[in-house]
Phi, psi and omega in degrees: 000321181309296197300335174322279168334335175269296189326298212289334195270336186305293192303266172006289166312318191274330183273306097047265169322284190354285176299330195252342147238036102325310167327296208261344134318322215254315171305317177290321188288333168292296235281309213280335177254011188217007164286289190305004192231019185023054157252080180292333178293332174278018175237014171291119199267320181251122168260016192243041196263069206323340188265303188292338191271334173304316175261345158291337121040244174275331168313303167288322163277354153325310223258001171107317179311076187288311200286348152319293182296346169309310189280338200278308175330292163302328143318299189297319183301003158268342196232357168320150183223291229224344177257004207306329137348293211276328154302297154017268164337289227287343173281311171299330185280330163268356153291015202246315168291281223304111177017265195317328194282331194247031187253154167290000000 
């Protein structure tokens, strides 16, 4: 009888993994597709997740997108802990790009 019961806890265990990197296989391959159709607001999985709203970001200042880094800006500075520097950073370089600020 035990051993039925290790079998049974075996099988269990092994359907068990299984199912749990398939989950994160499957998860990675949406997240990969929806990188590539560049929609990054839908893969924030944490949206209070201070590195990702830190590379959406900067994702916008590449892309020009100032009143973007604005909204972000603001979301990060409620949930920063440990990057709050790097908002800093990314506000002084945009006073510094936007129009109105560099005309004389």
């Amino acid at each position: 009888m035990s051993k039925f019961f290790k079998l049974i806890g075996l099988i269990l265990l092994t359907v068990s993994f299984n199912s749990t990197s398939f989950s994160k296989e499957n998860f990675f391959n949406e997240a990969l597709e929806l990188f590539k159709k560049e929609k990054y607001e839908e893969l924030l999985i944490e949206p209070d997740n201070e590195e990702a709203l830190l590379m959406l970001m900067k994702i916008a200042l590449e892309k020009s997108n100032y009143e973007k880094v604005k909204d972000l800006s603001e979301k990060f500075v409620k949930v920063c802990k440990n990057l709050c520097d790097e908002n800093k950073d990314i506000q002084e370089s945009l006073k510094n790009i936007e129009p109105e600020n560099n005309e004389s």
